[in-house]
C-alpha positions in Angstrom: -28.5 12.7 10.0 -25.7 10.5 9.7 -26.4 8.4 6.9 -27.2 11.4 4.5 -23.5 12.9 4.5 -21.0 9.9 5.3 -18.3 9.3 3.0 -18.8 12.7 1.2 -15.5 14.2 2.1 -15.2 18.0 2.9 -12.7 18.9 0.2 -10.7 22.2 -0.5 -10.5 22.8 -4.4 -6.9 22.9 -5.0 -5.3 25.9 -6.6 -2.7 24.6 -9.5 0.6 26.2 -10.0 -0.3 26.9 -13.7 3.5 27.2 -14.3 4.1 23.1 -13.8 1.0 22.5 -15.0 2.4 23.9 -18.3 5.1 21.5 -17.9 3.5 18.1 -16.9 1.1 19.4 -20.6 4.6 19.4 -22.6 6.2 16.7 -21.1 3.1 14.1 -20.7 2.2 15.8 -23.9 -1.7 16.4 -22.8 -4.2 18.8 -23.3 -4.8 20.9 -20.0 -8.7 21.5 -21.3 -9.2 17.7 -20.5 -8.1 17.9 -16.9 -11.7 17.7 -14.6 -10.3 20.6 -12.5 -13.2 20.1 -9.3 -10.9 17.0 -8.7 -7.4 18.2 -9.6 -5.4 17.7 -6.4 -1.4 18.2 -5.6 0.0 17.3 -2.5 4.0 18.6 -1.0 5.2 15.6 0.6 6.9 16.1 4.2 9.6 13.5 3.9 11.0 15.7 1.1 9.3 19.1 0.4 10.7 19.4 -2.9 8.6 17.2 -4.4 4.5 17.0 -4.6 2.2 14.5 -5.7 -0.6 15.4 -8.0 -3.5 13.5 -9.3 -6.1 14.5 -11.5 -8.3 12.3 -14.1 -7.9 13.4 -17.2 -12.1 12.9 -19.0 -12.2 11.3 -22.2 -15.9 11.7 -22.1 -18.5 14.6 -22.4 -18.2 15.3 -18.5 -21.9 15.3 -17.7 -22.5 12.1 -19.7 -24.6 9.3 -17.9 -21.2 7.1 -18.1 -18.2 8.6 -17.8 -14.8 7.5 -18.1 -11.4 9.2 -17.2 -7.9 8.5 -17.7 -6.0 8.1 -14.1 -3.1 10.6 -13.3 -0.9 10.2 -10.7 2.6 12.5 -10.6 5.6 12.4 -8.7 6.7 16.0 -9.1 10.0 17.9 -8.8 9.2 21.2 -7.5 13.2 22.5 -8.0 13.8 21.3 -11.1 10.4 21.9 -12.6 10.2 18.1 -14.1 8.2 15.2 -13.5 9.9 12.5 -12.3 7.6 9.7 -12.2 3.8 8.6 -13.3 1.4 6.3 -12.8 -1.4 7.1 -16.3 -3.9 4.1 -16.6 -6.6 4.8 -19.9 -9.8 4.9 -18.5 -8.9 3.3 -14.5 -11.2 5.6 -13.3 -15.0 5.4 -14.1 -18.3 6.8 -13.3 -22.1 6.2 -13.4 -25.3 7.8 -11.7 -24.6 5.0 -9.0 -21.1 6.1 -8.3 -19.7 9.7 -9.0 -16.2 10.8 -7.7 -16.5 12.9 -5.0 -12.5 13.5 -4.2 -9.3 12.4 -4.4 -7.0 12.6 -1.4 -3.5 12.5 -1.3 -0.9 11.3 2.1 1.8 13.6 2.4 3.7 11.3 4.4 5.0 8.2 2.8 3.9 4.4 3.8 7.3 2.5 4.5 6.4 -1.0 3.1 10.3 -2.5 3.1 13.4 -1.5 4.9 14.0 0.2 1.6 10.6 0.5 0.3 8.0 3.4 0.7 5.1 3.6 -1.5 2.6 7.0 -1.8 -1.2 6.8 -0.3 -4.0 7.9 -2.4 -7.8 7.8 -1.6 -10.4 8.0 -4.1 -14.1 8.4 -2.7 -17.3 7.4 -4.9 -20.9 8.1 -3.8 -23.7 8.4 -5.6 -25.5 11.4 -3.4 -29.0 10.1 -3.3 -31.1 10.4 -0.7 -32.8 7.4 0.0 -31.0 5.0 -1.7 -26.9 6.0 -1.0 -24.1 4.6 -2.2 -20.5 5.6 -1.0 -17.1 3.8 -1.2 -14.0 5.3 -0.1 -10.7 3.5 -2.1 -7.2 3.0 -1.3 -4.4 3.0 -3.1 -0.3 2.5 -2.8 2.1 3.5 -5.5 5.5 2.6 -5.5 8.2 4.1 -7.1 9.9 2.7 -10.0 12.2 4.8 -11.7 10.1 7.1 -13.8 6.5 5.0 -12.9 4.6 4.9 -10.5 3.4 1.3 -10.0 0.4 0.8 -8.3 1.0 -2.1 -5.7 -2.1 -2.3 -3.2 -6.0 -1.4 -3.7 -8.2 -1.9 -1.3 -11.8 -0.9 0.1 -11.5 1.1 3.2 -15.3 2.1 3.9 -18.4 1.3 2.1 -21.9 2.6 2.6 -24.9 1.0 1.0 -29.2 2.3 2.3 -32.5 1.7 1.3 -34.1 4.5 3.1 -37.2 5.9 3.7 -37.6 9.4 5.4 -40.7 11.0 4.8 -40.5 14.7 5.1 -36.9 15.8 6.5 -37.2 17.6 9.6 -40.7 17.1 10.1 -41.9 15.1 13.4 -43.5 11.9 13.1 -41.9 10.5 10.0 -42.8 7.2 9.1 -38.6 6.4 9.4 -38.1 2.9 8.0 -35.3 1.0 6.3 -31.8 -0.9 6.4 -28.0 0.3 6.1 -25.1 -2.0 5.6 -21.8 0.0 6.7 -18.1 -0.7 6.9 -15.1 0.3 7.7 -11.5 -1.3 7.6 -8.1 0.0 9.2 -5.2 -0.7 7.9 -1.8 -1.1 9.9 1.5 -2.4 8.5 2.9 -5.5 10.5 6.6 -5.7 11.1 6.1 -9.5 9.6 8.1 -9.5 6.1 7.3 -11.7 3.0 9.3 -11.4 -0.2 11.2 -8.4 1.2 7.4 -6.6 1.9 5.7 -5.7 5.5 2.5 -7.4 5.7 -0.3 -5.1 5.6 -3.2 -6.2 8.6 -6.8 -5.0 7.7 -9.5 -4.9 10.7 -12.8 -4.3 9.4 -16.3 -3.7 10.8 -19.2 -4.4 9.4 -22.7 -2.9 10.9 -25.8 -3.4 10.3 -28.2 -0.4 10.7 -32.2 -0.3 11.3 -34.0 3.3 10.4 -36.4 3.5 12.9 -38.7 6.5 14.0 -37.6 7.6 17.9 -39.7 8.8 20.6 -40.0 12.7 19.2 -41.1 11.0 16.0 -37.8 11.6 14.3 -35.6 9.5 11.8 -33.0 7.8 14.3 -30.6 4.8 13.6 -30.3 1.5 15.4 -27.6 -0.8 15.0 -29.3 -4.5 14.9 -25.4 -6.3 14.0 -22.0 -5.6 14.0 -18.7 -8.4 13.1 -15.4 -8.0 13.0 -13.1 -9.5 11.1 -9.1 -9.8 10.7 -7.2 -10.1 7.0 -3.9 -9.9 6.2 -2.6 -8.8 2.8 0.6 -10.2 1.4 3.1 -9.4 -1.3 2.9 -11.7 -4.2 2.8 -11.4 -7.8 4.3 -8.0 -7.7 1.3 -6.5 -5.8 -0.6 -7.0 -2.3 -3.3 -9.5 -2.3 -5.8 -10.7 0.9 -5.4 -14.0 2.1 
């Protein structure tokens, strides 16, 4: 069903050049053994295939600890010279719990233009907790402009969310005593041709549902939507990042 595998993104395991990974360990001056490879990523950017973007969390806790905390990596790297050329590194950014795990991180290879000079780098980082009858799922996005050798993160937002209390008896069998609620949403994002301070305003449409589990005629789990609203925001550049009105 539906409500058992959203938000848990199908994800390739990335195979690292170990040759620039030996650089970005001597030039950031980490230890490789820290990197949680299952979410390394790297990503060669169309608009100029010399460079990549890679992202990884570097763990600064035991990695199967009940809370753990990583240190965020994101890289601007130049394939042809063999150098990184910009960074975004924030001590512990990115956490976890048993309520909300990373699942993946996925990197645009096309470039947001934000300004008639401005572009910034997309990254999504997706969070779910994989329980069955109580799931938990975020997806998170994230622009990075470039700023000489950083990286400086200038938008977050929430682009889906997933929260259930549900109750499915025995999966697969027929007449399940199917009961519970689901609260989902989902935002789009599209960049305005309206300017403020020099920046396109970013225009978010979301959708919020409201889901009843309900057992269906065959005496299977089924889902029925009981609400739905749709809202309009509108993000704006001010103190040097986006924020919603």
């Amino acid at each position: 069903m539906k409500y058992l595998i959203f938000l848990l993104p199908l994800f390739s395991l990335a195979q690292p050049n170990m040759a620039d990974v030996q650089v970005i360990e001597k030039q950031l001056k980490i230890d490789k053994r820290h990197i949680d490879w299952h979410l390394y990523t790297e990503q060669r950017l169309k608009s100029d295939t010399l460079y990549k973007l890679i992202a990884f969390p570097l763990t600064r806790t035991a990695p199967h600890a009940e809370q753990v905390q990583h240190d965020a990596y994101i890289i601007l790297y130049n394939t042809n010279n063999q150098k990184v050329e910009s960074t975004y590194i924030a001590e512990n950014e990115w956490k976890e719990s048993p309520e909300a795990r990373i699942q993946g991180i996925e990197l645009n290879p096309n470039q947001q233009l934000l300004g008639k000079r401005t572009t910034a780098y997309e990254v999504k980082i997706f969070y779910s907790n994989n329980h069955r009858t109580s799931p938990r799922a975020t997806e998170e996005l994230l622009f990075f402009e470039r700023k000489g050798k950083k990286l400086k993160k200038i938008f977050t937002a929430q682009a889906s969310s997933y929260i259930g209390e549900i109750n499915i008896g025995q999966i697969g069998a027929a007449k399940n005593n199917c009961s519970g609620n689901i609260t989902e949403e989902r935002s789009t994002f599209s960049i305005t041709d309206e300017k403020e301070r020099g920046y396109y305003i970013i225009k978010e449409e979301r959708t919020t549902k409201i889901l009843r589990i309900v057992t269906d005629s065959t005496g299977f789990c089924t889902e029925q939507t009981t609400d739905t609203e749709q809202t309009t925001h509108y993000w704006r550049y001010k103190r040097k990042a986006y924020h919603p009105d």
